[in-house]
N, C-alpha and C positions, 0 to 999 in steps of 0.2 A: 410656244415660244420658239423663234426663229435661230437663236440663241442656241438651246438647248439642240438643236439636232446637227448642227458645226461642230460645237464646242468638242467635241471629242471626234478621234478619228478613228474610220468603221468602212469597212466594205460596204455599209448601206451609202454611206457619203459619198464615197470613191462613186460608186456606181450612177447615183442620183448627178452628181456633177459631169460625168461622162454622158450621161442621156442628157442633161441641160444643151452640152456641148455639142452634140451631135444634132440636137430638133434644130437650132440655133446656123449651124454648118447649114445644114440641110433647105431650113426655111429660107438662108441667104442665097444659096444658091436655085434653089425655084424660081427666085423675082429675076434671077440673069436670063440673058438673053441665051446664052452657050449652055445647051442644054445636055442631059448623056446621050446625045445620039449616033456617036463613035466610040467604039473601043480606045480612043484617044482619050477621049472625055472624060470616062469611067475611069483611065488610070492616073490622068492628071488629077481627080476628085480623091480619089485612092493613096494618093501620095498627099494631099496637103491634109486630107485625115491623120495620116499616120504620123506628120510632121507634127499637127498639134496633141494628140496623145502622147507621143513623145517628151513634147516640149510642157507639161502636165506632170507625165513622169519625174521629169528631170526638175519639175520647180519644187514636187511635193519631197524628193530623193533629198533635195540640197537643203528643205527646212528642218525636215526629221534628223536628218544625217551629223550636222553641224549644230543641231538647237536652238534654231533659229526662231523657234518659235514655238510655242505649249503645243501639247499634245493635241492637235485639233486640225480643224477641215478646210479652214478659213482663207490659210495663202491662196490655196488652188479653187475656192472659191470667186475669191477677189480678182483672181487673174483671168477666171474665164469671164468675173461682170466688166471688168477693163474690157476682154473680147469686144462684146456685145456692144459696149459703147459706141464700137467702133466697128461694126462687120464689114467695112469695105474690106478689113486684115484678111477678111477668110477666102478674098480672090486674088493676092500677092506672095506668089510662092516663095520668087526670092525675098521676099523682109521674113516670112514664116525659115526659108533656109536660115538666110544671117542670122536671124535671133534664135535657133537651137543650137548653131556654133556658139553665141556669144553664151548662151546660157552653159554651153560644156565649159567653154572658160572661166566664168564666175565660178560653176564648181570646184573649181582647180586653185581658183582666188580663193576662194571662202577657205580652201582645207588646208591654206597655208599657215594657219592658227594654231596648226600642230605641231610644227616645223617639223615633221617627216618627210624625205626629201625634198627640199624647196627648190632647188634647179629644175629637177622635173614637170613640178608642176608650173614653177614661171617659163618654161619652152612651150610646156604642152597648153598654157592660157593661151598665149603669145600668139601660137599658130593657129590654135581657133579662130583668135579674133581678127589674123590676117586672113584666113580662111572667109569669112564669114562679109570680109572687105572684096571680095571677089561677087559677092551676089548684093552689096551696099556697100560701096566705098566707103563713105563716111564715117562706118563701122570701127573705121581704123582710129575714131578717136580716143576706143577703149583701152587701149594701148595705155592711154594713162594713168588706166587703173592699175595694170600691171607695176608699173612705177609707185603708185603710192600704196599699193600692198609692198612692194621691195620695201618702200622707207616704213612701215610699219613693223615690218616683222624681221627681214634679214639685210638690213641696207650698209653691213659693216663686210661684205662679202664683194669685192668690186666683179667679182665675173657675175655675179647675179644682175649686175644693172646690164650687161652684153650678150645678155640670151635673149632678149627681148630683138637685137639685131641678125642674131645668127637664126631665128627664126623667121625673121623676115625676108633672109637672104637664101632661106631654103623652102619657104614657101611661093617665091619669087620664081627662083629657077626651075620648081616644078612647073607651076602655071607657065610661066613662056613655052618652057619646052612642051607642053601640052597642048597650049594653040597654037603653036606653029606646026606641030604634026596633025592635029584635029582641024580646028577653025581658027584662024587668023583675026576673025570679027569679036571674038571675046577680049581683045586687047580695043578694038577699038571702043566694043561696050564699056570697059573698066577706064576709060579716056574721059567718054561722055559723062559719068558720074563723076569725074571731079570738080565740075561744075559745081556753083553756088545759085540761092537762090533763097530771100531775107522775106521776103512778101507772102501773105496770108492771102491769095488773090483767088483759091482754088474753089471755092467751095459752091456746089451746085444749087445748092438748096438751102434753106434756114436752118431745117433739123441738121444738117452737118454742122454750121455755127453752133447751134445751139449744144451740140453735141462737145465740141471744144471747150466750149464756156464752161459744161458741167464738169468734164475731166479736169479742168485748169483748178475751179473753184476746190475740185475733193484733193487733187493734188497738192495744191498748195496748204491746203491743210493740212493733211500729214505728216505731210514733208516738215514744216515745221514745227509739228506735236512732235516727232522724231528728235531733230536738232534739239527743243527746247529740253527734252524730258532725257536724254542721251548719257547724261553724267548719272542718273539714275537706276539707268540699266546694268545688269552682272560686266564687273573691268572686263572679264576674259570673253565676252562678245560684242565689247564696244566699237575694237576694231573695225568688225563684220560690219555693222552695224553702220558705221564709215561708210565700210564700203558700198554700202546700199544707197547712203547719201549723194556721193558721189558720182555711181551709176545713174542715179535716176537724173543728174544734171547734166552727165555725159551725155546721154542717152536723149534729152531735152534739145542739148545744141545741135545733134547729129539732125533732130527734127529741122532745129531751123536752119541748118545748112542746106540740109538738102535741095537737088532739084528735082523736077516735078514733084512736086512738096503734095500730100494729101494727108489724112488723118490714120491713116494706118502706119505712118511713120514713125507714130508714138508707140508703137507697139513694144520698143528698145526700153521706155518707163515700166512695162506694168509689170516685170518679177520684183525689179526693187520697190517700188509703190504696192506692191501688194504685201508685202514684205514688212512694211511700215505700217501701211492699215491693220494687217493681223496684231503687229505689237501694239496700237493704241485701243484696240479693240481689248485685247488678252489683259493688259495690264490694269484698264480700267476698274473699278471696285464698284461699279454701278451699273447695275443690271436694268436699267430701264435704258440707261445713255448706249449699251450694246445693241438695245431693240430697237434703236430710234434710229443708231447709225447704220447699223443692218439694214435696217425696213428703207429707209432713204438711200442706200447705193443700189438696193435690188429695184426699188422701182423706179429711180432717175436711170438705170440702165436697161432697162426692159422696154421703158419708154424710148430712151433713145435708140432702142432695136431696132422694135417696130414700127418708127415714124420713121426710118432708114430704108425700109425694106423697098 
């Protein structure tokens, strides 16, 4: 049972999902064309390795950490079969940059449930998520989240709603003053991405369509297993729970704003979407419905790998 070797969490799973990750990295990168044949190569490969162990670390730290979810394997599974859906992610450094910024400020979000200093962690979200606006502009839609975790949890505090600007206002004057001593063309990069762009017009091949159509279909199902089932979940992590909602709709528009629009842009859905799958998964009381939905995302995404590659 496919079931039983998630269901709980183990260094055999850590490990098993790190090799998935890695053959997956690896396989995608053989079918490119830019192969390791510089020490360039090797350290650019080197770096978006590390960005997604990283960004693995940081998804499995924030479900344990906050109880986001039963004791099991499951988020950081679902986030590496999101991966796969989608492997063009594993040649976009900056979406893999932006989304480990965004993912350090959802941590920041999530732990404001304890109200243990809450200015700190609405500065330190804030400037990730501006941070993280420097390598995907549109990133900076996240900002809203920051706003409805303030009205969630400390929205009776009026300098809490104006750290979210004093952050912007000091992540601002870093950056200029940085490309204007370094490079001047990073302001013009951060120009060019405020651009829009509504149209689905990219896709090379079938299997990419087809590959959207599958994410959309499992998406929206969860998404609304979540919503519907949400007053049923523990009060004290419904909030969270919110906030996963609302990330993963942030994180949807940021896809359809953007310009040069491709399928790795979703990449911004799959902590929160995995996050939801785990909970409709964990909660359900039916051990065949676990087998069925398991066996159906592992092999509608292993398909869409491989018909990608």
């Amino acid at each position: 049972m496919i079931t039983s070797i998630f269901k709980k969490s183990s260094i055999v799973n850590y490990a098993l999902v790190v090799i998935l990750l890695l053959a997956a990295f690896f396989l995608h990168q053989s079918g490119q064309s830019n192969q390791l044949s510089t020490p360039t190569d090797l350290s650019d490969k080197l770096l978006l390795i590390t960005l997604l162990l990283s960004s693995f670390f940081l998804v499995n730290f924030m479900v344990k950490k906050n109880g986001l979810t039963k004791n099991s394997s499951y988020t950081i599974l679902f986030f590496l079969l999101f991966l796969m859906i989608f492997p063009i992610v594993f040649s976009h450094t900056n979406l893999l940059f932006a989304n480990f910024f965004l993912l350090l400020a959802m941590r920041r979000l999530i732990s404001l449930q304890t109200l243990k200093a809450p200015k700190e962690k609405i500065f330190d979200a804030s400037m990730w998520i501006f941070i993280a606006s420097l390598f995907h502009f549109w990133c900076i839609l996240f900002i809203v989240l920051v706003y409805i975790s303030i009205i969630f949890h400390v929205s009776r505090d009026y300098r809490n709603w104006l750290l979210p600007f004093v952050a912007f206002v000091t992540t601002t004057v870093v950056f200029l003053g940085a490309a204007l001593y370094f490079d001047k063309t990073w302001i013009d990069h951060i120009l060019t991405q405020t651009q829009t762009h509504f149209e689905l017009d990219y896709f090379t091949n079938n299997y990419q369509n087809a590959a959207l159509s599958f994410y959309v279909v499992v998406a929206l199902y969860f998404l609304f297993s979540m919503v519907i089932s949400l007053t049923n979940r523990p009060l004290i992590l419904q909030a969270s729970y919110k906030k996963m909602i609302f990330g993963f709709l942030i994180g949807s528009v940021v896809f359809i704003l953007s310009p040069d629009k491709n399928n790795a842009m979703l990449l911004f859905t799959f902590f929160p979407l995995a996050v939801m799958t785990t909970n409709n998964i964990e909660y359900s009381q039916s051990q065949m419905y676990q087998e069925i939905v398991l066996m159906l995302l592992i092999t509608g995404s292993f398909f869409a790998f491989f018909a990608q590659l």
